[in-house]
RODO-2510 file (C-alpha; in nm, 4 decimals, decimal comma):
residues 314
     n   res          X          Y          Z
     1     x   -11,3464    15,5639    14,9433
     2     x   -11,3521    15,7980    15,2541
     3     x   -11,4894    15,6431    15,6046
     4     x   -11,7828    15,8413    15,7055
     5     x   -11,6974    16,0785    15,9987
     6     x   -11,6962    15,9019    16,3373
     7     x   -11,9977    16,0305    16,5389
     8     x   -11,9268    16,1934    16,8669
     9     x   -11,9343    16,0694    17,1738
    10     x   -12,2394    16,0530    17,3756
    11     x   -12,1058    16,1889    17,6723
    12     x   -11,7668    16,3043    17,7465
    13     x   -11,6274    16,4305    18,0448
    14     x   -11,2812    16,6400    18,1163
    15     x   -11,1336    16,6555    18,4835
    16     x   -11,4962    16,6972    18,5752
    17     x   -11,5454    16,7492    18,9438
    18     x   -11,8493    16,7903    19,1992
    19     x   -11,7899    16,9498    19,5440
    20     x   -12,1069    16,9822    19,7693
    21     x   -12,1194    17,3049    20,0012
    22     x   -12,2528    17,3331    20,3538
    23     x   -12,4808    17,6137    20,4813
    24     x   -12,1843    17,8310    20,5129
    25     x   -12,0674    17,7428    20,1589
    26     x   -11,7718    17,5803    20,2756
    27     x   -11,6484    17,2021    20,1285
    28     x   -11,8396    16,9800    20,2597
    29     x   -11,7844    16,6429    19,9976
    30     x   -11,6195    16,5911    19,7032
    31     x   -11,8309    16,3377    19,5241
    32     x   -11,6789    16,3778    19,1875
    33     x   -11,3063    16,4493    19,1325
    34     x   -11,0943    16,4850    18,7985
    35     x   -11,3163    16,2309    18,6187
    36     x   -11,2410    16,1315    18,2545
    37     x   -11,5293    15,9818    18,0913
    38     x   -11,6612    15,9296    17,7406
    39     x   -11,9505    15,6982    17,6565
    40     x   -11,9387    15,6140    17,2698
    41     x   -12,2027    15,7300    17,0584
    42     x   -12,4147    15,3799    17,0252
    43     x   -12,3182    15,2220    17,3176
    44     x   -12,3983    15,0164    17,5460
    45     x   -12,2413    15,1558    17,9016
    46     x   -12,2390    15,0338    18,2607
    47     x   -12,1397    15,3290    18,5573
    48     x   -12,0521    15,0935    18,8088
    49     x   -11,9187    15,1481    19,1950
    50     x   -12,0447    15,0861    19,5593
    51     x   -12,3291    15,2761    19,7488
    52     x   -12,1983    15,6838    19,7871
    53     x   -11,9504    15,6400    19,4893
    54     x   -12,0211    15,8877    19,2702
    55     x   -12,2282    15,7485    19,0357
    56     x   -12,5704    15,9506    19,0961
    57     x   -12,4014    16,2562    19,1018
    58     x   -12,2065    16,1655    18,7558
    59     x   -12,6080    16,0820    18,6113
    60     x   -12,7246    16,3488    18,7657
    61     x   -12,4576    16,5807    18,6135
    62     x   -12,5324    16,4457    18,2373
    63     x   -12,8850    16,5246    18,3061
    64     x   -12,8578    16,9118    18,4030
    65     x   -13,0080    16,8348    18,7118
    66     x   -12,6237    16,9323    18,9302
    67     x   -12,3780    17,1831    18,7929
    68     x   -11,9886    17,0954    18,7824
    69     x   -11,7715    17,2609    18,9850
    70     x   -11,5419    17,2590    18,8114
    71     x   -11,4183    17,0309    18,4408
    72     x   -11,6151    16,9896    18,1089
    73     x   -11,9251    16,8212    18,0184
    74     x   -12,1061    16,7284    17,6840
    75     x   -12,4192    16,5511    17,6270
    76     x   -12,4977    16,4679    17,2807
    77     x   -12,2574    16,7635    17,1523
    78     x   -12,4246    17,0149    17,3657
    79     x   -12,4287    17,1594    17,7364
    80     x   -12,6242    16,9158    17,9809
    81     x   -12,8171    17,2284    18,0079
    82     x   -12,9602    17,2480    17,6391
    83     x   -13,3096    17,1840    17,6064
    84     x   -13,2550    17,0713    17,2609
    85     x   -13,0170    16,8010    17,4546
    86     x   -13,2547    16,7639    17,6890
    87     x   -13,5247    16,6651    17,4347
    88     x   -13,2968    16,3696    17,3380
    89     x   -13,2879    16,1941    17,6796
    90     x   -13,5017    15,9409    17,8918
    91     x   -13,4705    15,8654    18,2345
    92     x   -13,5417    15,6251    18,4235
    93     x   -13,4372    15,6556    18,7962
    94     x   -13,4207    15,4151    19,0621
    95     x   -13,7336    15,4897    19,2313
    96     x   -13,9983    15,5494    19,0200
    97     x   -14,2425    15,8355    19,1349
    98     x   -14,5770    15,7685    18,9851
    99     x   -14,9822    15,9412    19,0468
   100     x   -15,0848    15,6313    19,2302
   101     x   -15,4149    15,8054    19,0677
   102     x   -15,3389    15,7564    18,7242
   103     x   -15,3531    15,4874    18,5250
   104     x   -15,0419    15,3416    18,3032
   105     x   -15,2241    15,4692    17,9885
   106     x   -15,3466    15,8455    18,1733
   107     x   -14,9229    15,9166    18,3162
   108     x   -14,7949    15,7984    17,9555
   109     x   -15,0756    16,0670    17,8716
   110     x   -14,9640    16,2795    18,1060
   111     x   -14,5840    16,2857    17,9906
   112     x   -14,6597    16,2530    17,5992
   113     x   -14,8380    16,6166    17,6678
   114     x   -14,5005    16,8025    17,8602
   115     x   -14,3109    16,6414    17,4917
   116     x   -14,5410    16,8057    17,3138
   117     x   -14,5981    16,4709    17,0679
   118     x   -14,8981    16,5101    16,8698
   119     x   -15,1946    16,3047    16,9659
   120     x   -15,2139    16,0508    16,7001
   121     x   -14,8281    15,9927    16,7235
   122     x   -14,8826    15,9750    17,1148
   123     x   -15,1656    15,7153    17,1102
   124     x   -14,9723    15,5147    16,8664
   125     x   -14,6703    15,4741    17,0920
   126     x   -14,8691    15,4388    17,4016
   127     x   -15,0049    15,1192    17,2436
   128     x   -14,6819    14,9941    17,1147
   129     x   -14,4894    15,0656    17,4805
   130     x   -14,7958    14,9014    17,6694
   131     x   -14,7809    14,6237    17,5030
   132     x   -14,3766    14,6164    17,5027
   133     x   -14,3882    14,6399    17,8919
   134     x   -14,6390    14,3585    17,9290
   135     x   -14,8953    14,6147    18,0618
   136     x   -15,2086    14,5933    17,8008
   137     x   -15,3776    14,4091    18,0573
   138     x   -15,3357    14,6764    18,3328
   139     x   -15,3487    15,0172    18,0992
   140     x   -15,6934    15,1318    18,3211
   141     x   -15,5703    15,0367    18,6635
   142     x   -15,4528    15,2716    18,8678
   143     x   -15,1324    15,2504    18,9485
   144     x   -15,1187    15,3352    19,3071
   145     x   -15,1902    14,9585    19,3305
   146     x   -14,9269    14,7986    19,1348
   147     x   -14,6115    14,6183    19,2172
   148     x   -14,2932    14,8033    19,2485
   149     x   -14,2035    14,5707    18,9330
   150     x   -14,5108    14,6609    18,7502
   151     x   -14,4705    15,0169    18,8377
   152     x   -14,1392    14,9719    18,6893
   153     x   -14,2345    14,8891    18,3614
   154     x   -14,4910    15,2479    18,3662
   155     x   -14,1340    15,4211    18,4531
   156     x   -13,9811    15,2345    18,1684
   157     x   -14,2257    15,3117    17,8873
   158     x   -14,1885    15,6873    18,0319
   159     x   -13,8768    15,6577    17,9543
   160     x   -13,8557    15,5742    17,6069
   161     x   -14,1390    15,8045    17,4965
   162     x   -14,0348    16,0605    17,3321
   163     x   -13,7879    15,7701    17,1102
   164     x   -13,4765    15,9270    17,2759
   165     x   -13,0957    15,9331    17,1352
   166     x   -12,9418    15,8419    17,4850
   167     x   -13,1054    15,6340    17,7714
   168     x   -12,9872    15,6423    18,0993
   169     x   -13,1551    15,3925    18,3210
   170     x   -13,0530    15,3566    18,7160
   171     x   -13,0567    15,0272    18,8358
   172     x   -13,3382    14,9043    18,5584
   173     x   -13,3887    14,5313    18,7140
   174     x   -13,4368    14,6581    19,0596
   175     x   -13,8094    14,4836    19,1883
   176     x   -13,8247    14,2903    18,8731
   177     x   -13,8630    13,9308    18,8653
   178     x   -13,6541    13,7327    18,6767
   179     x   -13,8359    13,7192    18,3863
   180     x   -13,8947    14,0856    18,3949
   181     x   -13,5070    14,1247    18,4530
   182     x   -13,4458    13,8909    18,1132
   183     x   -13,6901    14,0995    17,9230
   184     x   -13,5149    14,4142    18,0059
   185     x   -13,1864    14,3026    17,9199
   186     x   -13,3169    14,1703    17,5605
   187     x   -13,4933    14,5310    17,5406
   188     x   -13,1508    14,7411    17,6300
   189     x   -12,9986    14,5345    17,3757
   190     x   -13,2462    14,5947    17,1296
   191     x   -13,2364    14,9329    17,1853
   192     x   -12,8419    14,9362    17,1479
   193     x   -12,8651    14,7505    16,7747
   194     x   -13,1164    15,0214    16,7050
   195     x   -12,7993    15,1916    16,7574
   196     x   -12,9204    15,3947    17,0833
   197     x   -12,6606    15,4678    17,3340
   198     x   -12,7948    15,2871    17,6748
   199     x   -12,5452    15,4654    18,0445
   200     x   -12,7011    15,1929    18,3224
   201     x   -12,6041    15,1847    18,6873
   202     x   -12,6609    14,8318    18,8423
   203     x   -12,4969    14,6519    19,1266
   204     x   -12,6399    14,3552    18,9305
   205     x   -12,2793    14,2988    18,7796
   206     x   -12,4056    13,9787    18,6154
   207     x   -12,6760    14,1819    18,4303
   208     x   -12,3763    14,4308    18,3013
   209     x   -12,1971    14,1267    18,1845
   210     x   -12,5267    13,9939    17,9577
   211     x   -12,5636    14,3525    17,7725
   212     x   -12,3263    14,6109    17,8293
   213     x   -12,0178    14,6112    17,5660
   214     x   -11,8331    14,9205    17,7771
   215     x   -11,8294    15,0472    18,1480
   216     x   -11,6972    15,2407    18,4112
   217     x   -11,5596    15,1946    18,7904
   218     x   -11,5690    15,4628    19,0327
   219     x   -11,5206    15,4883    19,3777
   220     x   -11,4927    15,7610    19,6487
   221     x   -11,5462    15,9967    19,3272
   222     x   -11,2152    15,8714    19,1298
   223     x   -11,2689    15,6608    18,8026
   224     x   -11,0851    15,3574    18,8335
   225     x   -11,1110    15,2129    18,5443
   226     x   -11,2542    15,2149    18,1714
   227     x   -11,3091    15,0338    17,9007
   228     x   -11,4364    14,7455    17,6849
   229     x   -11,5524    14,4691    17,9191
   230     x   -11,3689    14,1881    17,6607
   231     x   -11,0383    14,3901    17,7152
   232     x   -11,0956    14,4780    18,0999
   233     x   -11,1879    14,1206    18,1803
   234     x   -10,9884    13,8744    17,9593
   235     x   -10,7179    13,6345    18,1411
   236     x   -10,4921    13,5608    17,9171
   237     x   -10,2469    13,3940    18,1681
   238     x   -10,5333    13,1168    18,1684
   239     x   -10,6753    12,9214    17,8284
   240     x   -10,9969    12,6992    17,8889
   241     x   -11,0638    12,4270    17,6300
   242     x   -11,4022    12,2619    17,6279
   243     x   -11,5268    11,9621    17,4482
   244     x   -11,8127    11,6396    17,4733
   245     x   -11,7290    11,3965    17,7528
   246     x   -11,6313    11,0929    17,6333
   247     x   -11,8537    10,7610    17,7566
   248     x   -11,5075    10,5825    17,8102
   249     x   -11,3757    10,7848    18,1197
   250     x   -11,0151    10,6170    17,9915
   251     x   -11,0069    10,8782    17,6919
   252     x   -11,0566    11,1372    17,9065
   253     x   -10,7691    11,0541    18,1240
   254     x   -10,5342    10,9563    17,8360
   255     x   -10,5980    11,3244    17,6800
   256     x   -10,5683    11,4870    17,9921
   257     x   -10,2190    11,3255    18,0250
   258     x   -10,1158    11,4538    17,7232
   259     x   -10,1611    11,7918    17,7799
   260     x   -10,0000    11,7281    18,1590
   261     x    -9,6863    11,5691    17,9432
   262     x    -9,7123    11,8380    17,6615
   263     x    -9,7369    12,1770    17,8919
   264     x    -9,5779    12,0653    18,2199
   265     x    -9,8521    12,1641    18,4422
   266     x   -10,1757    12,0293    18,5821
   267     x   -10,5009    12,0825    18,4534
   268     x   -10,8024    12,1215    18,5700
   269     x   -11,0812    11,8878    18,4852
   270     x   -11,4644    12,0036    18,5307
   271     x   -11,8239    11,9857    18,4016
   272     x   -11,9255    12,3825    18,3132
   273     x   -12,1913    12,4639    18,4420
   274     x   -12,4814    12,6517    18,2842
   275     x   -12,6120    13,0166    18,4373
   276     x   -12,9634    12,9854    18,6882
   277     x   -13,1343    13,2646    18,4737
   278     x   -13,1599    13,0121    18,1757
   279     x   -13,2316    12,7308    18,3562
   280     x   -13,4984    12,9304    18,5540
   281     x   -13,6534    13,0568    18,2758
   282     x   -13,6669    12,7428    18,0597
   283     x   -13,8536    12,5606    18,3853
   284     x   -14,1245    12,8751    18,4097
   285     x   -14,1628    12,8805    18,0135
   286     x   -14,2530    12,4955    18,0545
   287     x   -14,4946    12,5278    18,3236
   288     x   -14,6652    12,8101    18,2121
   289     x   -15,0339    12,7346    18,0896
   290     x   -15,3019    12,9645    17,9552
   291     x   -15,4742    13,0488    18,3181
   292     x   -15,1573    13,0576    18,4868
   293     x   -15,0680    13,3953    18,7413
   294     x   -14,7979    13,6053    18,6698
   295     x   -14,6582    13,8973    18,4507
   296     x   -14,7598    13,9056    18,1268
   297     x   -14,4435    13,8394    17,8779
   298     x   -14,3602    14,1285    17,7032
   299     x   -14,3699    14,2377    17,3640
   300     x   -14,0660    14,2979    17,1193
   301     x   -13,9344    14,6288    17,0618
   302     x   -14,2133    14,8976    17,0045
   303     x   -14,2117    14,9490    16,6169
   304     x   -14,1284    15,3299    16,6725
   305     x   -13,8577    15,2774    16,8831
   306     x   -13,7346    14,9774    16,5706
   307     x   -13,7322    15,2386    16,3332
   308     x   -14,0069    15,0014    16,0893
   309     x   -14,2908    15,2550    16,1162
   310     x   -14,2486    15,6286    15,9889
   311     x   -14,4800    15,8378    16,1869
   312     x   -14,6843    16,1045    16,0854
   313     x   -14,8327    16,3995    16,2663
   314     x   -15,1746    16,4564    16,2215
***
């Protein structure tokens, strides 16, 4: 039997370069030079790299938003410029610029009307992304008032919409608590099983770790490195064995001499320890009672974004 055709990349990138201009149209910075990039179709992809890296410029690149100098860029087979391409993309950027006049349920509206959904397919997602987010409760407040974590979750249900092909969210955890953090990173992986391709920027590098399969290191506008994170970050000068502590501290001291005896080398003896995040959220999920304050939990993944309800138009 013949393998089905390996989809394209998501986004691929050939020697692609950015040079900004001054007034005179002379150099001014190159933030982007001779970058190699491809982001696997289904994916989920970290752009990582300090403040002034190159990063924004890459996302902003893959959104149409900046034109290359120079190099070659696709996004979802197609120019960054396509509209069709276009169509196939949420956003979600670090600072989320909202109405503060609106109301979550009036900008999700607002931005259902510029995709052109039809109303009954619009109101149906509305509800299901409200109630992903956590935000049923605060659908008629205006948002000028909310949190920058709450507001965070409006930017977030923007974002997924119009059910797009390739998600690029910019530092997605930033003003969320941690339980808002955890829920994201169980939603990004949701959406990459759905078989979504996720591109996140985060200087959270232990978020990265908990979803993202692939990623990418620039600095001063050179891509340092690439890869899958298993392959990038394995040590295989080191091996780690890890097994119940024995109630007779004896045993423990007799097997760890005979793997001194066996390898020739000294080993080192600790208790792991678990992550905070787990242990944080197991305390909160204890304490929490009916009347208690705090963000509502969200929701699992919106049906229409699971794929388990065929919509309609009207």
């Amino acid at each position: 039997m013949t393998a089905p055709p390996a989809s394209p990349p998501a986004v691929r990138a050939e020697k692609l370069c950015k040079t900004f201009l001054d007034f005179w149209r002379r150099p001014r910075v190159e933030a982007v030079r001779g970058v190699d990039l491809e982001v696997p179709s289904g994916s989920v992809f970290a752009l990582l790299g300090p403040n002034g890296s190159g990063k924004s410029t890459i996302v902003k690149m893959v959104l149409g938003l900046l034109f290359p100098t120079s190099g070659t860029l696709e996004v979802l087979g197609a120019s960054p410029r396509s509209v069709e391409a276009k169509r196939r993309i949420g956003y979600l950027p670090e600072e989320s610029r909202l109405y503060p006049q609106l109301t979550p349920r009036e900008t999700l509206e607002f931005h259902a009307r510029l995709f052109g959904l039809p109303r009954a397919v619009a109101r149906r997602r509305i509800g299901e992304l409200l109630a992903m987010t956590g935000l049923e409760h605060a659908r008629d407040r205006a948002v000028g008032g909310f949190s920058k974590g709450m507001a965070r979750r409006v930017g977030l249900a923007q974002a997924l919409l119009n059910d797009p092909d390739l998600v690029l969210l910019d530092e997605p955890s930033s003003g969320l608590d941690p339980q808002g953090a955890r829920q994201i990173k169980d939603l990004i992986l949701a959406l990459g099983a759905r078989g979504k391709t996720v591109v996140l920027t985060s200087h959270l590098l232990a978020d990265v770790e908990d979803v993202c399969s692939r990623i990418a290191i620039v600095f001063n506008g050179v891509l340092l490195a690439q890869g899958a994170l298993d392959d990038l970050l394995e040590r295989r000068d080191r091996t780690c064995l890890s097994f119940p502590t024995p109630e007779d501290p004896a045993r423990l001291e007799r097997a760890v001499g005979g793997v001194r005896r066996a390898l020739g080398c000294e080993p080192e003896v600790m208790h792991p320890r678990q992550a905070l995040e787990p242990y944080f959220l197991e305390l909160v999920r204890r304490a929490r009672t009916p009347g208690a304050t705090g963000a509502v939990p969200s929701a699992p993944l919106a049906p229409y974004l699971a794929g388990g309800e065929k919509e309609k138009d009207p």
